[in-house]
C-alpha positions as CSV (number, residue, x, y, z in Angstrom):
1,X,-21.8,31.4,-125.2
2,X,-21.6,27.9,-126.6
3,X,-22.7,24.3,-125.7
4,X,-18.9,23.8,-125.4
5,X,-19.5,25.2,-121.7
6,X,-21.6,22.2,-120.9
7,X,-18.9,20.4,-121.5
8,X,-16.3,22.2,-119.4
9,X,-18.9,22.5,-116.2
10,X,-20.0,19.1,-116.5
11,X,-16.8,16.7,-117.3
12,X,-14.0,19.4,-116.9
13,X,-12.8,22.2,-114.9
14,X,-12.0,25.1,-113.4
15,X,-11.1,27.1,-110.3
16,X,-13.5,28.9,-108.1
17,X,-14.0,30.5,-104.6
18,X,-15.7,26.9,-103.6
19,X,-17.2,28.7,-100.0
20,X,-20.1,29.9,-102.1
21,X,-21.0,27.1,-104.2
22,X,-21.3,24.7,-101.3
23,X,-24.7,23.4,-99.5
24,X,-25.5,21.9,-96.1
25,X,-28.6,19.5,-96.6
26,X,-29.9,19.0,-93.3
27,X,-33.1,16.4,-92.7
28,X,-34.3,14.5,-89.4
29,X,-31.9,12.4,-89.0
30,X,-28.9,13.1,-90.9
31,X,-26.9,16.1,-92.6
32,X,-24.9,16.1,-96.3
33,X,-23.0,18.7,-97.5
34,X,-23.1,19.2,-101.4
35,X,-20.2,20.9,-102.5
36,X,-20.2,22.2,-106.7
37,X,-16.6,21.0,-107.8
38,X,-15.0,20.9,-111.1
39,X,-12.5,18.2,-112.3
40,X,-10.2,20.2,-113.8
41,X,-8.4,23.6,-112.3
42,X,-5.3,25.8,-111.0
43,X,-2.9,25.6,-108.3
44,X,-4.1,28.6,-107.2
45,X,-7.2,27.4,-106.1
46,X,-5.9,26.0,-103.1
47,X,-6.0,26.3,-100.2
48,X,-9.9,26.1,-100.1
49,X,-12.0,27.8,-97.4
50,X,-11.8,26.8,-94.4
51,X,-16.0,26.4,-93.6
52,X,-15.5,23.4,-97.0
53,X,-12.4,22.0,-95.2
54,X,-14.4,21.5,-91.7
55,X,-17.0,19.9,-93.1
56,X,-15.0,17.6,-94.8
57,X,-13.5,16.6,-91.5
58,X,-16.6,16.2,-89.7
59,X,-18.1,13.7,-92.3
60,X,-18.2,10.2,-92.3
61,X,-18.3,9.8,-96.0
62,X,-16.9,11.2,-98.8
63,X,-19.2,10.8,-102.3
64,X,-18.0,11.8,-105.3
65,X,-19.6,11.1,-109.1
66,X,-16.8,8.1,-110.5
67,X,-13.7,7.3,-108.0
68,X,-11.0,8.2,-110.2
69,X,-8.8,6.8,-108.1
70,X,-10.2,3.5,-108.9
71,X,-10.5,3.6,-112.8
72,X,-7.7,1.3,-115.1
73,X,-6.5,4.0,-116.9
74,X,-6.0,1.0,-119.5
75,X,-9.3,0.3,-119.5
76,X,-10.5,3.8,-119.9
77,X,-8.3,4.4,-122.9
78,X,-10.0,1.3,-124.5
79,X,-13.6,2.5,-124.1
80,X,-12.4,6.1,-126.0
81,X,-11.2,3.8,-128.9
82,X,-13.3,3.1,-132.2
83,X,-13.4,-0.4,-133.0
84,X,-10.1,-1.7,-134.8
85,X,-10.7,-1.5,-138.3
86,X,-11.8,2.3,-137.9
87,X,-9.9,5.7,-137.4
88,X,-11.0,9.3,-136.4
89,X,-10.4,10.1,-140.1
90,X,-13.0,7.4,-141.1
91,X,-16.0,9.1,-139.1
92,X,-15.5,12.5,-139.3
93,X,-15.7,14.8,-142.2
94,X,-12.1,15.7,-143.7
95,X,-12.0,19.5,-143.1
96,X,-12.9,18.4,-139.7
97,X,-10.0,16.0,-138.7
98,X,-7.8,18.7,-140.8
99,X,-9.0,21.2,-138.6
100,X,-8.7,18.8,-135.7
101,X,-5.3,18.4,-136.9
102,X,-3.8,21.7,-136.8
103,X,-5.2,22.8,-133.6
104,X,-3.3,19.5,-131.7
105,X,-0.3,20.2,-133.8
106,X,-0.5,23.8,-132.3
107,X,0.3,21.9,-128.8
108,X,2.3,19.5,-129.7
109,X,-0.4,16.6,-129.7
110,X,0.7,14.0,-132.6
111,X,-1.9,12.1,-134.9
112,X,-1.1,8.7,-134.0
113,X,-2.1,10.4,-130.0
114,X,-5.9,10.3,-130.9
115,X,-6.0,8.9,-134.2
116,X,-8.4,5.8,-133.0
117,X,-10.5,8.0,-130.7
118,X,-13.9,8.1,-130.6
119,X,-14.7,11.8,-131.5
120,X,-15.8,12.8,-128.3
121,X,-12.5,11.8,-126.5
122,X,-11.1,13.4,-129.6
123,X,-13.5,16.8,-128.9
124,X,-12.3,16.3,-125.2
125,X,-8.5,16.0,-125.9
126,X,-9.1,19.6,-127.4
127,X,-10.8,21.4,-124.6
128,X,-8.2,20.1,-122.1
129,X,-5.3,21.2,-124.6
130,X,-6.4,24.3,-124.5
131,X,-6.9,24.4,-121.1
132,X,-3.6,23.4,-120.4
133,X,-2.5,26.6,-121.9
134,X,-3.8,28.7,-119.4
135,X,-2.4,26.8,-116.4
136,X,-5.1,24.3,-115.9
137,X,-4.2,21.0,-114.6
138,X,-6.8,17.4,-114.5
139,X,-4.7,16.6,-111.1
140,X,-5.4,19.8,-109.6
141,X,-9.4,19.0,-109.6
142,X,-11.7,19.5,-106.5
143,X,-12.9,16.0,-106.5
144,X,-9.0,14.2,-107.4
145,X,-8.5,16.6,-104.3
146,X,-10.7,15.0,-102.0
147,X,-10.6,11.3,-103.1
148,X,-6.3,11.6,-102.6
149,X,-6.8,13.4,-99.0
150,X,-9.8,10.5,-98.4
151,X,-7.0,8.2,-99.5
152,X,-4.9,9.5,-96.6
153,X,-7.2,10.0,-94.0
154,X,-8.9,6.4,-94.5
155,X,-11.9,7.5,-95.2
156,X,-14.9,6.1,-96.8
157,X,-15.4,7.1,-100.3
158,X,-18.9,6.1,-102.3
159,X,-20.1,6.8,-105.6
160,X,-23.1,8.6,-107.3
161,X,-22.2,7.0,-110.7
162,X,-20.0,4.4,-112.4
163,X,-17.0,4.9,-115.6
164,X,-19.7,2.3,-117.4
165,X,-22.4,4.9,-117.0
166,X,-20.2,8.1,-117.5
167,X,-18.6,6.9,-120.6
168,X,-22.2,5.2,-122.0
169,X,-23.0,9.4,-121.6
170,X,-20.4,10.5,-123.6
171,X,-21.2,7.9,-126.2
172,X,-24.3,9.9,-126.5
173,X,-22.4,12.8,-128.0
174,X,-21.4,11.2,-131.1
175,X,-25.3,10.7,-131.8
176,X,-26.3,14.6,-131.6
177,X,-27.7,16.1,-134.3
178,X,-25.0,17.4,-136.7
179,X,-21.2,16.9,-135.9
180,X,-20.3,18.1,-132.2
181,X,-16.8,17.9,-133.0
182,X,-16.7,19.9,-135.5
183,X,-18.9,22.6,-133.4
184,X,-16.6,22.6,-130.9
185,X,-13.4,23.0,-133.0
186,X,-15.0,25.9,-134.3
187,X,-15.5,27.4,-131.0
188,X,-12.8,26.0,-129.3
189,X,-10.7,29.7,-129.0
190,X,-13.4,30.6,-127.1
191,X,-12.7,28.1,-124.1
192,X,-10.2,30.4,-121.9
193,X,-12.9,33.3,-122.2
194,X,-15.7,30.9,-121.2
195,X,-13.6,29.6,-118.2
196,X,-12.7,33.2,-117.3
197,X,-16.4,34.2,-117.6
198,X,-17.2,31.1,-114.7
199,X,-14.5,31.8,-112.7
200,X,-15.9,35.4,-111.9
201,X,-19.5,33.6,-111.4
202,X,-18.3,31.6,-109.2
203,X,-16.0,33.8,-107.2
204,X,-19.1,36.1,-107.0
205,X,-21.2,33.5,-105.6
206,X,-23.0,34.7,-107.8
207,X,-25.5,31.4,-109.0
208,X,-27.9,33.5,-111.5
209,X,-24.7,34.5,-114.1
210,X,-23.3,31.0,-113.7
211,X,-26.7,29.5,-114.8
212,X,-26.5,32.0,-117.5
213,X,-23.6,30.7,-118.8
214,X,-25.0,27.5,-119.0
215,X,-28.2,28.0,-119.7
216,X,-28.5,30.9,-122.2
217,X,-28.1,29.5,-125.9
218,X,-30.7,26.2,-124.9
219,X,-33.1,28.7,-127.5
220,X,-30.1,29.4,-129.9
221,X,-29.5,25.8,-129.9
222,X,-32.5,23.7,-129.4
223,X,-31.2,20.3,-131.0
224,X,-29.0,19.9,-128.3
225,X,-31.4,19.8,-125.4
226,X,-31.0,15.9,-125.5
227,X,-27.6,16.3,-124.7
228,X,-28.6,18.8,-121.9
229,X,-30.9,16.2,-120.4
230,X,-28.3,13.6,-120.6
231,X,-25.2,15.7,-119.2
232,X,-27.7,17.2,-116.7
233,X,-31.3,16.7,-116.0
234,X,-32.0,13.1,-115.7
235,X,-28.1,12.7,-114.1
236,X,-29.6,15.0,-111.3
237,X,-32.8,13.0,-110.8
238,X,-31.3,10.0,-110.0
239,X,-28.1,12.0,-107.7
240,X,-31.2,13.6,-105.2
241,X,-32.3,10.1,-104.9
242,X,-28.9,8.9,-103.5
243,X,-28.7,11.9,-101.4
244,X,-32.1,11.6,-100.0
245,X,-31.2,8.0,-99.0
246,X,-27.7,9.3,-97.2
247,X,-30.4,11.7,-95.1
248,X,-32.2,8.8,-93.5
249,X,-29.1,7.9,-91.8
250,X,-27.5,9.5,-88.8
251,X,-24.4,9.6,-90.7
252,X,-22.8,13.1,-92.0
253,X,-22.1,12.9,-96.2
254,X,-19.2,15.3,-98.2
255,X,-20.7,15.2,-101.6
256,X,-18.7,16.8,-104.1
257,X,-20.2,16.8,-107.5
258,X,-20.1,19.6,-110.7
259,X,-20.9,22.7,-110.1
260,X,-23.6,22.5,-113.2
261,X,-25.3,19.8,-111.5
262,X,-26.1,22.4,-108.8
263,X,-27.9,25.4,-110.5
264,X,-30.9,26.1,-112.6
265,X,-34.6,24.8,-112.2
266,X,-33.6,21.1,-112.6
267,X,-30.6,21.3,-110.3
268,X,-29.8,19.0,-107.2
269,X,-30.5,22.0,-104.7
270,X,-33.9,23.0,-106.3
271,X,-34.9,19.8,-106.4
272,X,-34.0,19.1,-103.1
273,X,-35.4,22.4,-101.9
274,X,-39.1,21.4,-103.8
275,X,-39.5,18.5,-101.2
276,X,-40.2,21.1,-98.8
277,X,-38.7,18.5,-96.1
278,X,-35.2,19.6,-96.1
279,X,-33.9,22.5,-94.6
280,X,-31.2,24.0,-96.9
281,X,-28.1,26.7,-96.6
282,X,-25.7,27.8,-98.4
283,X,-22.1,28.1,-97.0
């Protein structure tokens, strides 16, 4: 297993049996439901269980990381671009873009498509080619779910994060030790398998094989626990504060966030569950 399944938890997606990987956060005052989404999946995911639909309905809010509803796509093409006198084939090693090269060609993705991307949108561009192989669709995500049926119903919709932050974060890739496209280009047949491997997980409910998906090469690959902390850690920290400040109101909260923010040590429900002033179940 690869760092490439940070990637896919954390900014892309999948399908899962969501009943299991969903949370009711419950304090004094006020109740949140934390629901571990993906942003990229099947049509076969839907419908989703009912006990997820319900307590959308009975919430006041919907939260969700970035509105993507929101975003200029315009503007989020510009913040993938290098500056204007560089080109992907500039920054990156030539067997890379040459490798980089074929594998796009293979779905019909052009050069003069990604040529000015930076190489994580490039890296990115990749991941959801080969994703779309297999029947997985960015529209068919838990969270562009939501925010169109929030759209519908009127509701409320707040966010955990911005696109300045989000993007600022993938910045960070392109300053990892060694060449994190190149990595992932390398493993990149492995994606399918990896998504297969999380589906299962998650469809199990089971929590301890989907956080050794995640979590199992951080020894094999030690130079990346920066981008670990990035993607993850320090992104949770700052999500249990907002949540903690939705459960001093009287108001009910739909959060829907990763699934990867949810599991391991440093995930939202552990820390939540360490402020022993919670009470906690999962749905």
């Amino acid at each position: 297993m690869k760092i490439i399944t940070i990637a896919l938890i954390a900014l892309f997606s999948l399908s899962l049996n969501a009943k299991n990987m969903m949370w009711k956060v419950e304090s004094e005052k006020g109740t949140v439901y934390v629901l571990g989404s993906v942003h990229i999946a099947k049509e076969s995911l839907y419908p989703l269980d009912s006990s997820i639909e319900n307590s959308y309905k009975e919430s006041d809010f919907l939260v969700v990381e970035v509105n993507l509803n929101d975003i200029d796509p315009s503007i989020m093409m510009n913040e993938m671009m290098l500056p204007p006198d560089q080109t992907l084939e500039d920054v990156v090693e030539p067997e890379t873009f040459k490798k980089l090269s074929q594998e796009l060609a293979k779905v019909g993705v052009q050069p003069m498509q990604y040529l000015r991307f930076k190489p994580w949108a490039a890296t990115f561009l990749i991941i959801q080619s080969k994703l779309s192989q297999t029947g997985y669709n960015m529209g068919k995500g838990i969270d562009k779910y939501y925010l169109d049926k929030a759209a519908r119903d009127q509701r409320a919709i707040l966010e955990l994060e911005s696109m300045e932050f989000q993007i600022s974060m993938f910045n960070e890739f392109d300053k990892a030790p060694g060449d994190y496209l190149d990595y992932s280009l390398d493993n990149v047949e492995e994606i399918a398998l990896t998504v297969d491997d999380i589906f299962k997980a998650w469809s199990a409910g089971d929590t301890t094989q989907l956080s050794e998906l995640m979590f199992s090469n951080m020894e094999t690959y030690p130079e990346y626990e920066r981008i670990y902390e990035l993607l993850l850690d320090k992104r949770n920290v700052n999500m249990v504060k907002e949540i903690e400040k939705y459960l001093q109101t009287s108001k009910t909260y739909f959060v829907v966030v990763g699934a990867g923010h949810l599991i391991g040590d440093q995930g939202i429900i552990k820390l939540l569950d360490k402020k022993k002033k919670y009470k906690l179940e999962q749905m």
